[in-house]
N, C-alpha and C positions, 0 to 999 in steps of 0.2 A: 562371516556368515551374513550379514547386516549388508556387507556390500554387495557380495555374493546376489541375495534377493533382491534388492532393487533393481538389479542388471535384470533376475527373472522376471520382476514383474513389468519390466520397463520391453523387453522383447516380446514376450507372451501377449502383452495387450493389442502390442503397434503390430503383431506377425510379421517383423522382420530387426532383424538383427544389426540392420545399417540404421531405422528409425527409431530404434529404442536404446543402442547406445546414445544417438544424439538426444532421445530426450532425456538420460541418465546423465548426459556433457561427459563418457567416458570414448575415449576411442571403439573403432567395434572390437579390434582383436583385444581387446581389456574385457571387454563384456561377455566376450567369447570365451577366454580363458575362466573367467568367473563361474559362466555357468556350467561348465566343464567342470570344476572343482568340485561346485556344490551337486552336481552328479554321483561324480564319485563319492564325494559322503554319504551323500543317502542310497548309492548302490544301484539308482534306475536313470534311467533316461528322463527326462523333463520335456523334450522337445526333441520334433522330429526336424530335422534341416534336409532344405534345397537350397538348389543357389539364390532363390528372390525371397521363400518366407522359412516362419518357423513356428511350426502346429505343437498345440500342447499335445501331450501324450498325455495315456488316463491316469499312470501314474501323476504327471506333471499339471492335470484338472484337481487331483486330490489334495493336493500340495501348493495350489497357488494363493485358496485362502489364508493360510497359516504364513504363508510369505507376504502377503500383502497388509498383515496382520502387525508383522516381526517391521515392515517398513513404518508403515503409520505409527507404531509405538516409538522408533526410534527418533523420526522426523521431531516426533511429540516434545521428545524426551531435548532434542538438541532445540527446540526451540523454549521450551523450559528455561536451558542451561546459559542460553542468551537473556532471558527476562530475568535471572537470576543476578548476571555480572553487571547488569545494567539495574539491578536493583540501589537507590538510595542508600548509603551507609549515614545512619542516625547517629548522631554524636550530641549529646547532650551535654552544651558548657554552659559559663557563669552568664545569668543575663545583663551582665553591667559591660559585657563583650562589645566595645567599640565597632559600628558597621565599616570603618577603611581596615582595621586588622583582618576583622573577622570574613572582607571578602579577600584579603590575601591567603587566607586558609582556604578558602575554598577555590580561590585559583591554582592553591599549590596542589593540593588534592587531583585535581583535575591534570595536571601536570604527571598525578601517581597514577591518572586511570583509576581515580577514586570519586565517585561524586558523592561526595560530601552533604548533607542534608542538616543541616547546624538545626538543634535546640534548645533556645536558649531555656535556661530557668533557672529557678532561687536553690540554695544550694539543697532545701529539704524535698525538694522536687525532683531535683536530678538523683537521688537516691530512693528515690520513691519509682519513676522511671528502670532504674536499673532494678532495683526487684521488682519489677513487673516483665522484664526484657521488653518494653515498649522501645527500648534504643539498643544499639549494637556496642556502643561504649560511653563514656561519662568522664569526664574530668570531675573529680569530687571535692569536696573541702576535707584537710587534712591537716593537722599541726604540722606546722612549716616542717622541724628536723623530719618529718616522715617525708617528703612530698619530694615531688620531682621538680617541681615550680615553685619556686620561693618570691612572694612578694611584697615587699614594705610597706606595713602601714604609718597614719600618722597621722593629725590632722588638721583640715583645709575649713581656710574663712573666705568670707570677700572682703577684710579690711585691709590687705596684704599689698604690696608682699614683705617677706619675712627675711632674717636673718640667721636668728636664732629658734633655737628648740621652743615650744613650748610647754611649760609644766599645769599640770593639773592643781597641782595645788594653787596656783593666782586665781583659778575660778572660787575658791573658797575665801564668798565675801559675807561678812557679818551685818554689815549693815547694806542697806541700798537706800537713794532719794526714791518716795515715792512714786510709784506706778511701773519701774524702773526692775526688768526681771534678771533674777542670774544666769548667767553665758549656760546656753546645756551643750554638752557633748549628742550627737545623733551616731547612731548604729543602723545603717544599712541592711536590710536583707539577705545581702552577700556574706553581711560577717555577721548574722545572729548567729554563731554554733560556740560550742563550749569553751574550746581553745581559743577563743577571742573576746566574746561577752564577758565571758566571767571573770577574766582578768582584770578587763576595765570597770568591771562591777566593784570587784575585788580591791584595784585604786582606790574607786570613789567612795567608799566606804571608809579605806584606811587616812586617805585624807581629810573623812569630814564633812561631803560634800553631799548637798540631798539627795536623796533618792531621783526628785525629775529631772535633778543636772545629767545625768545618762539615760536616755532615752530609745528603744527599738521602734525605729521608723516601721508604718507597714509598707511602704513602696522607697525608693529612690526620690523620685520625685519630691513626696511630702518631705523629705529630709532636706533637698538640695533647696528646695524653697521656703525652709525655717532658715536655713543659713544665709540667701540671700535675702534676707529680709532683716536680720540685726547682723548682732555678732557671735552667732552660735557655731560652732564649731562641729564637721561631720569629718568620719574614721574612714579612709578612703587612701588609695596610693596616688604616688605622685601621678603617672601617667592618668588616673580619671580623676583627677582637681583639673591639671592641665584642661582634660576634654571639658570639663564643668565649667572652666573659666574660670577657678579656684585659688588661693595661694596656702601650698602644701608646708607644712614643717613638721620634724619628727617630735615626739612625745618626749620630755624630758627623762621623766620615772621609768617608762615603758618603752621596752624595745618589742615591738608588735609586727607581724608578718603573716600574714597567709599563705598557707601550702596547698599545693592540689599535685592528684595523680591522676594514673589511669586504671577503671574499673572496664569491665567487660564481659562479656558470657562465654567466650572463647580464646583459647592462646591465639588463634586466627584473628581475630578481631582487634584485640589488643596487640597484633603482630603490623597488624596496618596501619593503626593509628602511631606506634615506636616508627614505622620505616618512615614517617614524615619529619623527622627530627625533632628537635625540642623548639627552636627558632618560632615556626608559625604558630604553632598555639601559646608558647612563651608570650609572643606578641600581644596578641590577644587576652589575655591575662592580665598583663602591666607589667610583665619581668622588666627592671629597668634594662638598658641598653647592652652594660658593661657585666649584665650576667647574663645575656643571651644564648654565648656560646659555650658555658659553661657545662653543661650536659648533653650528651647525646643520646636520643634514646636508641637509637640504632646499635650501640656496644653496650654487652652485659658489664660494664662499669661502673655501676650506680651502685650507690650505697642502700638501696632496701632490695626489694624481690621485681625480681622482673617482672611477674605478672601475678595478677592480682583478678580473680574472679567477681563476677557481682556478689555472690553467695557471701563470700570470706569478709567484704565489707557489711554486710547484712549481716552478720556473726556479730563482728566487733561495732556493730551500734548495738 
């Protein structure tokens, strides 16, 4: 039908059936058969033919609004369905996202005929984003065994490098020379949530240690410049000590890790962001190396649910 009238209104205007299949770019006997068809559905004539033009008929005067009508809505509609495929896909991840990973993702994206539109933020933001649908999907913060992403924490000084594990309990010191403060632990932004705060809150309590020896940084920054400035210690994975210029060891007491998954408003959305594998946002994250290819999101083989709506995470906070 849709084709049908473009052919009429493309002859009807030009009065001739050689000038208006070329401005339709269809052959003429294509344009010809066309409005030949949509004749016969509507039972009249459209247009009267000679061999040079082709006059409306009154029938074909009544009928040419409604067809010129049915064309501009469709044009409308296909140029819509263009601003639509070419729209941004928002993915809101962790802002501690390295800029060389994080533009490997979006190269790879690009690669899916995906453009990618990264936002970064703090993990009670990207949750805040997904109940809003300000974004199309979310990598969230999750206890590691839920998550699709599993990443090591541990933590990094600048008096290094290290050997051995460090334990919590050496910060528990009785006496100090004056002016002389005790080592604090720093908690990044990335990890203020429950599955991680509270555990090392949890430590530092059972071992004795003040209150300010564990601290919630407000920013990254304030934290990575308490630690280069003595010998305070920030909770952070190996790969972003590395980028910090840090030396990383694991927690004695504490085996500590970050999880994240994928939220989203639609199986569609969380279908796009799965067919890019695990690998680039892995990356991006800090998966160490030798768990990269451990997951794919591309097979239903994963140990939790495949897809996970923004709502269902809004449920379970």
């Amino acid at each position: 039908m849709v084709a049908a009238c473009k052919a009429f209104v493309a002859v009807s205007g030009l009065g001739s059936f050689t000038a208006g299949a070329a401005a339709a770019q269809i052959p003429q006997s294509v344009a010809s058969r066309r409005i030949a068809a949509l004749e016969r559905h509507f039972g009249a004539r459209l247009l009267e033919r000679t061999s040079r033009t082709a006059t409306l008929t009154s029938f074909g005067r009544d009928m040419l609004p409604s067809a010129r009508r049915l064309v501009e809505a469709a044009e409308a509609l296909e140029e819509h369905a263009e601003r639509a495929r070419q729209r941004p896909f928002r993915l809101a991840l962790p802002a501690i996202c390295g800029p060389v990973p994080l533009a490997g993702l979006v190269a790879e994206c690009r690669r899916a005929r995906l453009r990618l539109e990264p936002e970064p933020a703090d993990p009670g933001r990207r949750a805040e984003l997904t109940r809003t649908h300000e974004v199309r999907a979310a990598i969230l913060a999750v206890p590691a065994d839920r998550g699709i992403w599993r990443v090591p924490l541990g933590l990094a000084d600048a008096t290094g490098p290290h050997s051995t594990p460090i334990y919590l309990e050496t910060l528990r010191v009785l006496r100090l020379p004056e002016r002389q403060r005790r080592r604090s632990v720093w908690i990044q932004p990335e990890d203020d949530v429950p599955h991680i705060r509270d555990r090392i809150i949890r430590l530092r309590d059972s071992l004795g240690l003040r209150p300010a020896q564990v601290v919630v940084a407000r920013s990254l920054v304030t934290a990575v410049a308490e630690v280069l400035d003595g010998t305070d210690l920030l909770v952070c994975s190996p790969a972003q000590a590395t980028e910090l210029g840090l030396h990383w060891r694991p927690i004695g007491e504490l085996e500590l890790a970050r999880g994240y998954d994928i939220a989203a408003g639609s199986r569609e959305d969380a279908d796009r962001v799965r067919a890019l594998g695990a690998e680039p946002i892995g990356r991006c994250l800090g998966v160490p190396d030798n768990d990269l290819g451990r997951n794919d999101l591309r097979r239903n083989d994963l140990g939790h649910n495949d897809f996970r709506t923004t709502d269902a995470y809004n449920e379970e906070s």
